[in-house]
C-alpha positions in Angstrom: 0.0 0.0 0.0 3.0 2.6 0.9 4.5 1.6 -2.4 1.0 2.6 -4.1 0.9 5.5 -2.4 4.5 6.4 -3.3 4.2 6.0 -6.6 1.0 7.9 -6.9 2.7 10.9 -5.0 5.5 10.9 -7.6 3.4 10.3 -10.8 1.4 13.2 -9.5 4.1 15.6 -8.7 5.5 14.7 -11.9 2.0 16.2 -13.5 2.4 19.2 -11.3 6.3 19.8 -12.3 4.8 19.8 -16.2 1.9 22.3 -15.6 4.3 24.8 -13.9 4.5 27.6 -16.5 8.2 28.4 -17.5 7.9 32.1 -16.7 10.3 35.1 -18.2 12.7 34.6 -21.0 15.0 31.6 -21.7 17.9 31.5 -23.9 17.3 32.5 -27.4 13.8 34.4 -26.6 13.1 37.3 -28.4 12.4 40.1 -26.3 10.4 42.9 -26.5 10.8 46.0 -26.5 10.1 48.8 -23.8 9.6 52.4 -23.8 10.7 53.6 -19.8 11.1 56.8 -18.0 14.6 57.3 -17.0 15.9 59.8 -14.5 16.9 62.8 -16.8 12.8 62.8 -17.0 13.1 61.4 -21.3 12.0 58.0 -22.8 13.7 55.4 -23.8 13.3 52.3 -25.5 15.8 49.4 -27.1 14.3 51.5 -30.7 16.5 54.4 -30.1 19.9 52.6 -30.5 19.6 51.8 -34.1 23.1 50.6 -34.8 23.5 48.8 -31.4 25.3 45.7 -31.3 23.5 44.6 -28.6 22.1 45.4 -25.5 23.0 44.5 -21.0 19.9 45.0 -19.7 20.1 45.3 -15.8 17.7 45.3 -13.1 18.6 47.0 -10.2 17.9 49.4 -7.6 18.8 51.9 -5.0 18.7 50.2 -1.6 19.8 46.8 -2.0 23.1 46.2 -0.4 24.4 43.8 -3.5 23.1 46.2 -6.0 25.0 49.0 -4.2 28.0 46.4 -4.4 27.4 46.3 -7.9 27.0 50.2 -8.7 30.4 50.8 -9.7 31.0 47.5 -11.7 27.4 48.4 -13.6 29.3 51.8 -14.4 32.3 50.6 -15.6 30.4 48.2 -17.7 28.7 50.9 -19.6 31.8 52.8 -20.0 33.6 49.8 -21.2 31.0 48.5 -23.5 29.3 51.7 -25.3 32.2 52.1 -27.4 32.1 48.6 -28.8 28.4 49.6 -29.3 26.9 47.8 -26.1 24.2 49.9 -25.0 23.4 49.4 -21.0 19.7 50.1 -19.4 19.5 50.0 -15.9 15.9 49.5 -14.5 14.5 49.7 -11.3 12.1 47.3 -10.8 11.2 47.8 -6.9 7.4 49.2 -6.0 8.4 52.7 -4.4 5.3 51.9 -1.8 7.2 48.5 -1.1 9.8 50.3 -0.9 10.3 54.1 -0.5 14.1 54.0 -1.2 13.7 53.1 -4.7 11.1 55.8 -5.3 11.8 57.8 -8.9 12.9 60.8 -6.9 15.8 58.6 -4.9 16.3 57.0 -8.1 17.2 60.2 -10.0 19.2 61.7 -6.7 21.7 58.2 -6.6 22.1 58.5 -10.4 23.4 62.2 -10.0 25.3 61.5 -6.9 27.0 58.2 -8.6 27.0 60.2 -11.8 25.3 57.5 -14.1 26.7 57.0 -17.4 23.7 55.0 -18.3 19.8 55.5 -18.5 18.5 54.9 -15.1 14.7 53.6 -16.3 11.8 53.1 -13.7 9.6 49.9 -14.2 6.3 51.9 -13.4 3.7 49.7 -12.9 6.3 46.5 -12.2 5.0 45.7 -15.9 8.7 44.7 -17.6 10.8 42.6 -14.9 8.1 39.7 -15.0 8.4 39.8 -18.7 12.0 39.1 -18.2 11.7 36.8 -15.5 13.9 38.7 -13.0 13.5 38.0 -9.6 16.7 39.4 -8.2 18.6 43.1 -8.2 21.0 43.1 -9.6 19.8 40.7 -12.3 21.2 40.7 -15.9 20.2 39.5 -19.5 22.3 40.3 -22.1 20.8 40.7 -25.6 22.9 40.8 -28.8 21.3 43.1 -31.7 18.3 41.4 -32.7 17.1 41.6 -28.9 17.4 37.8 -29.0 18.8 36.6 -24.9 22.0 35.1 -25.0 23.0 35.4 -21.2 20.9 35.4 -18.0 22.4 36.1 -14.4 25.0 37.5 -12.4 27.6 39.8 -13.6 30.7 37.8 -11.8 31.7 35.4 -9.4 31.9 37.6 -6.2 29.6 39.8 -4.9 32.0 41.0 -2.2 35.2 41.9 -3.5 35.6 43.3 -7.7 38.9 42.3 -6.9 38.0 39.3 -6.3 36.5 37.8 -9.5 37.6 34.8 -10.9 34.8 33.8 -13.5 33.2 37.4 -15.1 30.5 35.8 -16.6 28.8 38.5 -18.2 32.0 40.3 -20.2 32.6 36.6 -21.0 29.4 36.0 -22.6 30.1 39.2 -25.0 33.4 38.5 -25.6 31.7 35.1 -27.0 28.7 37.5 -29.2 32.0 39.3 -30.5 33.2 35.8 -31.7 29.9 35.0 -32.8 29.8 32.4 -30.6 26.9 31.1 -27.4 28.2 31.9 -24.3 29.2 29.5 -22.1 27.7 29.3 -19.6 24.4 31.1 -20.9 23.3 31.5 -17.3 24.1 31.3 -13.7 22.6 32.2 -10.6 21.9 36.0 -10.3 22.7 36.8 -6.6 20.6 40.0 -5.0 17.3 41.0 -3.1 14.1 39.9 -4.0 11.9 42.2 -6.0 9.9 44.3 -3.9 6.0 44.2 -4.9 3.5 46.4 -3.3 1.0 44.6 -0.6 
């Protein structure tokens, strides 16, 4: 009878584990594009970079202690990248009742203070990051210039110490689109806070 009963426990779990819905983008998704308020008060959208050769899409925010860890990596990034036509968006994807710290008037005080070289875009609405499937800040999907997602997850090895890194998974993973080559590995584990989502 346990047997039965163990068996019928797995077979149904194993019908549960199929109706789960696969949510956000996988590797080799399209995505779509966006058109978000950034911090300098204009729009912008993946459209405006016409001759992009492809795109680090970020999610990140103000308050959260790995995404402040982050903020100087994110930077050099951008700095790095936009002259081999890399375009970086940054986008807040916290509810600013959830949590006031990531409100659009913080957001546009840390960008001067940190002086952003990037478009700081607010997810208004929380309408693109479940789109994406991010569920962490900092959480990264790199697209190359058909917007298709090549690489999903953390920008390095070490949260802690930039000096640190061993593996940098993300300048990896273009080094591999300028090769026209996958990256390898395609993901890893984005490390951050959760999302914060109003009540």
């Amino acid at each position: 009878m346990l047997k039965k009963f163990g068996f019928l426990a797995l077979f149904v779990g194993t019908l549960l584990s199929f109706d789960q819905p696969v949510t956000g983008y996988q590797i080799g998704d399209t995505a779509t594009d966006f058109k978000l308020k950034s911090v300098d008060n204009k729009w912008y959208s993946m459209a405006d970079y016409k001759d992009a050769k492809g795109f680090i899409v970020v999610f990140t925010c103000n308050h959260c202690p790995f995404a402040v860890k982050y903020e100087d990596r994110i930077i050099e990034l951008a700095k790095k990248y936009k002259p081999k036509g890399y375009v970086l968006l940054a986008i807040n994807p916290n509810d600013p009742v959830a949590q006031p710290d990531d409100s659009f008037e913080k957001m546009q005080e840390r960008a001067k203070e940190k002086k952003f070289p990037f478009p700081y875009l607010f997810d208004e609405g929380q309408k693109i990051y479940p789109q994406y499937g991010a569920t962490k800040t900092p959480h990264v999907f790199l697209l190359d210039q058909h917007k298709v997602v090549k690489y999903i997850g953390a920008i390095d090895d070490n949260v802690e110490d930039a000096k640190a890194v061993k593996e940098k998974y993300l300048e990896n993973a273009i080094s591999a689109l300028e090769k026209g080559l996958d990256p390898n590995p395609s993901t890893t584990k984005a490390i951050g806070c959760s999302i914060k989502v109003k009540k």
